[in-house]
C-alpha positions in Angstrom: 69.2 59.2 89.5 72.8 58.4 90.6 74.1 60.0 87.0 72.2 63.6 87.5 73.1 63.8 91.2 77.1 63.2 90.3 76.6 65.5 87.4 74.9 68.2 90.1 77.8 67.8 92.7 80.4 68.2 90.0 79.2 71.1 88.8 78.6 72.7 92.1 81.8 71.6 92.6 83.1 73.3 89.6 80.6 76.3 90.2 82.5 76.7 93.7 86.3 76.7 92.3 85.4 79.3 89.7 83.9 81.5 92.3 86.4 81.3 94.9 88.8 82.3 91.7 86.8 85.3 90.9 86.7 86.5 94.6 90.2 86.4 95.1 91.1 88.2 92.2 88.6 90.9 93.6 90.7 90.9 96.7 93.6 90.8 95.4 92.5 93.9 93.0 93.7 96.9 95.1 96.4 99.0 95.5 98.8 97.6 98.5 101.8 99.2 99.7 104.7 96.9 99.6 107.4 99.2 100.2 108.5 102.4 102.0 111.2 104.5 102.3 112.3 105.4 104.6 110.4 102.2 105.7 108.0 101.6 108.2 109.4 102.1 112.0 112.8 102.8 111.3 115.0 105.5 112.5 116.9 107.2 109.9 120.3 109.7 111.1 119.5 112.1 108.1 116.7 113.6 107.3 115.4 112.4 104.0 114.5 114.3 100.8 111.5 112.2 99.6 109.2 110.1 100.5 108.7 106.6 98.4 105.6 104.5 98.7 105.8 101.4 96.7 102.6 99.7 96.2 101.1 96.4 94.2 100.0 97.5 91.6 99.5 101.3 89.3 97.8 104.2 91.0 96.1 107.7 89.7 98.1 110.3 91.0 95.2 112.4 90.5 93.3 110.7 92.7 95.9 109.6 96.0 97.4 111.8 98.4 100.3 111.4 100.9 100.5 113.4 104.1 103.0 113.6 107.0 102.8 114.4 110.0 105.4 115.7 113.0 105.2 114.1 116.7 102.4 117.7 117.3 100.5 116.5 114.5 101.4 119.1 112.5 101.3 118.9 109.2 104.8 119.1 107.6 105.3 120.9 104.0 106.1 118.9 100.9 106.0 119.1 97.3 103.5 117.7 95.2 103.5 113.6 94.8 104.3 112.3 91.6 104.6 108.7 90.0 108.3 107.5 89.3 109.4 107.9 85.8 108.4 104.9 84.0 107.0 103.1 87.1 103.1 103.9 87.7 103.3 102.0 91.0 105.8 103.9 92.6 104.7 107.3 94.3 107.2 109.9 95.3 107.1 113.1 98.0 109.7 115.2 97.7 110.4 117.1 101.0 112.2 120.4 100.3 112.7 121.3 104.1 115.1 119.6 106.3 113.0 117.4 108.9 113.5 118.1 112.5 114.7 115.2 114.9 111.1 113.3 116.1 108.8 110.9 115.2 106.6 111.2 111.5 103.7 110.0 110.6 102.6 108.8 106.7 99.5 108.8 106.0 98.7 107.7 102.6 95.2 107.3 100.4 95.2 105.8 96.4 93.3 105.2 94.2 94.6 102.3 91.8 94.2 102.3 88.0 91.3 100.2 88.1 89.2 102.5 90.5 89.8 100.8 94.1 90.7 103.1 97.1 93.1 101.8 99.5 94.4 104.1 102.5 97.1 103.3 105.8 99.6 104.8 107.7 103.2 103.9 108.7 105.9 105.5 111.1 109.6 106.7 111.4 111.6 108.7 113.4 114.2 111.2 112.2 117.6 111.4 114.7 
């Protein structure tokens, strides 16, 4: 009886580890953005000419979209996003007007390579 009840526990045990493994890799298994420029609550002197959203892991262009946003809430006129050459986690949005001095708003939405939608929002100010 001792024998099956340690062989029980350590495979429960065992059972529990693997699990735990599985669900973090789940979690772990989207697209995050890890970096931003102009980054996240900064105030920049010049206007900027792109947007850059770095994220964890490859995204489907076809799939995510990146807004902004002026201090109205209007929406400001860029070009179309595309992925840096030879970097599939990098996203760029070129801006072809000069920004006005205020407050922007990101507002981004992907779709990684392996399906999973992720969305968020960040800030910076133009002087």
């Amino acid at each position: 009886m001792f024998k099956k009840t340690t062989s029980l526990c350590r495979a429960l045990a065992v059972s529990a580890v693997l699990l735990s493994g599985f669900i973090s890799q789940q979690a772990s298994a989207h697209a995050h953005l890890k970096t931003e420029t102009p980054a996240a609550d900064t105030v920049v002197t010049a206007s900027p000419s792109e947007l850059s959203l770095g994220f964890s892991e490859g995204i489907e262009p076809n799939f995510s979209k990146i807004t902004l946003t002026d201090a109205e809430n209007k929406i400001v006129k860029t070009g179309a996003m595309t992925l840096a050459a030879n970097d599939k986690t990098q996203a760029v949005l070129p801006l072809p007007e000069t920004l006005k001095p205020g407050k922007y708003l990101v507002t981004w939405s992907v779709v990684s390579v392996d399906g999973h939608k992720t969305h968020g929002q960040y800030s910076f100010i133009v002087k």
